[in-house]
N, C-alpha and C positions, 0 to 999 in steps of 0.2 A: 324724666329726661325730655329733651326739649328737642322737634323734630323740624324739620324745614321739609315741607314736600315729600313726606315718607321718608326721610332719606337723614343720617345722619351729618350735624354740622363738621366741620375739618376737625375743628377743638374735642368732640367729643369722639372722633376717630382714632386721633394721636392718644389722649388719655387711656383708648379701651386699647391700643396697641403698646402705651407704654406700662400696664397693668398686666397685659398678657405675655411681655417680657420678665417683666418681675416676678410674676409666677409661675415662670418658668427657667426661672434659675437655679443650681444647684442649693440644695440645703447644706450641703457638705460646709460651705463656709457661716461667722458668725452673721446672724440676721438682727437686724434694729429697727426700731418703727419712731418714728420724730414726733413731737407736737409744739408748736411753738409760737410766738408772735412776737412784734416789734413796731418797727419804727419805720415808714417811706420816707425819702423825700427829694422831689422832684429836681433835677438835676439838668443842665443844657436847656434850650429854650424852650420845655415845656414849666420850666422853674415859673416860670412870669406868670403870675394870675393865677398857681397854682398851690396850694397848702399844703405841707408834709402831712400825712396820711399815716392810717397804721395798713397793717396786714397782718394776716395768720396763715401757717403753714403744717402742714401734716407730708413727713417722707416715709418712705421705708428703704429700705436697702441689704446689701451683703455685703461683707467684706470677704475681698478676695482674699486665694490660699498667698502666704506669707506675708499676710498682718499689712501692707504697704497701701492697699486702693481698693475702694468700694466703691459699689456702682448702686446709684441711687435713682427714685424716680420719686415725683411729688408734683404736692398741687399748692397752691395760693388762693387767698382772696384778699382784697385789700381794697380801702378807699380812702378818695382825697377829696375836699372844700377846694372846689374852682371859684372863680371869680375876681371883678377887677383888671385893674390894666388902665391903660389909657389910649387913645387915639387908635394904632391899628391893632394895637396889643390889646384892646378891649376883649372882656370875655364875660360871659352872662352870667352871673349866679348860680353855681347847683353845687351835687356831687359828682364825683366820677369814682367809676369803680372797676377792679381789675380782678379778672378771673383768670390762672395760669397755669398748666401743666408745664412740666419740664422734666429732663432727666439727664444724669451725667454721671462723672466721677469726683469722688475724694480723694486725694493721696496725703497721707499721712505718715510719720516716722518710723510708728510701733505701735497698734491698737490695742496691746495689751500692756498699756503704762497707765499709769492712772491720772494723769496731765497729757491729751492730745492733741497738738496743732495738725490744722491740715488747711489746703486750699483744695478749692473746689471750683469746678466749670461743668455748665447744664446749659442745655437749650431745650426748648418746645418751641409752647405755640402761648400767647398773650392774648384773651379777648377784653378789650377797654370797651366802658360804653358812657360816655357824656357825649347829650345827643346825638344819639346814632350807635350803634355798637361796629367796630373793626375788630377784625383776627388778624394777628399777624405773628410770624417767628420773631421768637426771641432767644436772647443769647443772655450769660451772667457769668462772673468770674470772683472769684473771695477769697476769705480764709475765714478762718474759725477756730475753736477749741474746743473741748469735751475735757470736761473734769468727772471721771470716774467714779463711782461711790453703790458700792454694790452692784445688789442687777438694774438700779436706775442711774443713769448720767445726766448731767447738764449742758447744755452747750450755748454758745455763745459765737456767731458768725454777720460778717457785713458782707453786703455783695454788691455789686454794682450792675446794673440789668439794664437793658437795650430792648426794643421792641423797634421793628420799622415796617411800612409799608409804602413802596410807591416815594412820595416826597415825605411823607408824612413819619417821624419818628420822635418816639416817645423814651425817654431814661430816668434813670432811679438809684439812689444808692439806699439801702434797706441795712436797720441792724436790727438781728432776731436773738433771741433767746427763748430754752427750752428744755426737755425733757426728752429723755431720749430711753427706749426700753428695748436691752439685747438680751437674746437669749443663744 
């Protein structure tokens, strides 16, 4: 783990706070743990000089008592091929890469169907680094499915992610797919 000054960064605060939520939640309801990856691609005017990227994700979560919303927390990694542009839109050659905790809810129809839709909304915190690294809060919003098949599922969800700081703001729309293990 990576320290600034003795002293923990923002990102690795919210992570060890939204970790210590998590495991402090009730067992009483079903528990799932995610694994998964997909597809970035840069959206609003970070689009220009930037190349759809992949990313991977790891959640976990509980579904609350009457089958309806889970509350979920997870991380990302993911990265994009910057470069190109022209004139003021010019941008130097490299990669950029994003590092993300976040946490939120699912609500869903019935989690014990074997076909799930649900939408989903999470925030945390974003750290991007192409020259330079920024932290900044971010927001997401989606939907997804879970196709049930014993104790493993699959699922499949898009989201649409937001990061801003200051003047500066970054978007994405992500499709993932994955593995999903309840017990």
């Amino acid at each position: 783990m990576a320290y600034t000054h003795g002293r923990f960064s923002r990102l690795q605060w919210l992570g060890a706070v939204l970790l210590g939520a998590f495991c402090a939640m009730p067992a009483a309801g079903q528990q799932f743990l995610s694994l998964g990856a997909g597809a970035s691609f840069p959206t609003g005017t970070v689009r220009t000089g930037m190349a759809p990227g992949w990313m991977s994700e790891v959640m976990g979560g509980v579904v609350l008592p009457g089958n309806f919303a889970s509350v979920r927390v997870g991380a990302m990694y993911g990265q994009s091929r910057v470069g190109g542009g022209s004139g003021m839109m010019a941008v130097e050659s490299g990669t950029q890469s994003f590092l993300g905790v976040m946490g939120g809810f699912m609500v869903m129809p019935d989690w014990n169907r074997d076909w799930v839709p649900y939408l989903l909304a999470t925030a945390g915190a974003i750290s991007a680094e192409y020259e330079g690294r920024m932290t900044s809060f971010a927001w997401s919003t989606g939907a997804g499915a879970t196709l049930r098949w014993e104790a493993l599922d699959f699922y499949v969800e898009g989201r649409f992610m937001q990061a801003s700081k200051g003047s500066a703001r970054g978007e994405m729309v992500s499709v993932t797919s994955g593995i999903r293990f309840s017990r």
